[in-house]
N, C-alpha and C positions, 0 to 999 in steps of 0.2 A: 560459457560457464559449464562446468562440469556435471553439475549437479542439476537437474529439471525435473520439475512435480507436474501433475496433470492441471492444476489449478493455474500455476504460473503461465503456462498456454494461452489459458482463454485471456489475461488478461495482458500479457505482450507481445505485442507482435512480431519479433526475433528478440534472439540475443543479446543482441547492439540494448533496444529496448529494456529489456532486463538489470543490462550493466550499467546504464543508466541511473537505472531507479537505487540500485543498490550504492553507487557511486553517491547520490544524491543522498541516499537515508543516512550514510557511514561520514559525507562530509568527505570524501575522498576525490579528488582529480584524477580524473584516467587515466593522467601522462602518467602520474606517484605510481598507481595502480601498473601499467605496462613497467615501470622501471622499479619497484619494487617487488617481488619475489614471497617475501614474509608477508608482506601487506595485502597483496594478491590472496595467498593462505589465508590470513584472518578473515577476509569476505567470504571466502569459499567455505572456511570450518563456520561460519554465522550466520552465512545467509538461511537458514532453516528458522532463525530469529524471524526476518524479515517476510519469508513466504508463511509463517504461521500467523501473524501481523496482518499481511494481506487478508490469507484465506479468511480469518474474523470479520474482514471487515466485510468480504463479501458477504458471507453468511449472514449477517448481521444485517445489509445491506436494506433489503425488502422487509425487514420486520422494523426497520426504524423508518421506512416509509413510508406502510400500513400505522404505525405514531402518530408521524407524524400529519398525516391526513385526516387521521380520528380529530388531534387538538386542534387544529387549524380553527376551526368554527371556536371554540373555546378563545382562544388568543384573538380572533377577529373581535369576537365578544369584549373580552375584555377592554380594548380597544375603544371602541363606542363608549364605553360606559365612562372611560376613562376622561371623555375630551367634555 
């Protein structure tokens, strides 16, 4: 792909990797993708959709599992009390 952001790195490990994931997100077949030309374009002008998607989620990543670590006791709780 034409386009590469420093985040997108850490989490693919080539390109192959990458085309993959965006093939997967878009619902597109790689063969469509190699034999289409426009469709090709669309990925490339959107994938900026997809790596900002990512990026969130890593960001995101460690603060929802400091979450979810704090409620764990809470939800085990609830649990016991429950049965």
């Amino acid at each position: 792909m034409a386009y590469q952001n420093e985040f997108g790195k850490d989490i693919f490990k080539n390109e192959k990797d990458r085309l993959n994931a965006y093939c997967a997100y878009y619902a597109i077949d790689q063969y469509q993708l190699e034999k289409d030309p426009s469709l090709f374009e669309y990925v490339i002008k959107h994938q900026k959709i997809l790596d900002d998607l990512i990026k969130g989620y890593e960001e995101m990543g460690p603060l929802n599992k400091k979450i979810c670590s704090e409620f764990v006791s809470c939800e085990c709780e609830v649990k016991l009390t429950k049965k």
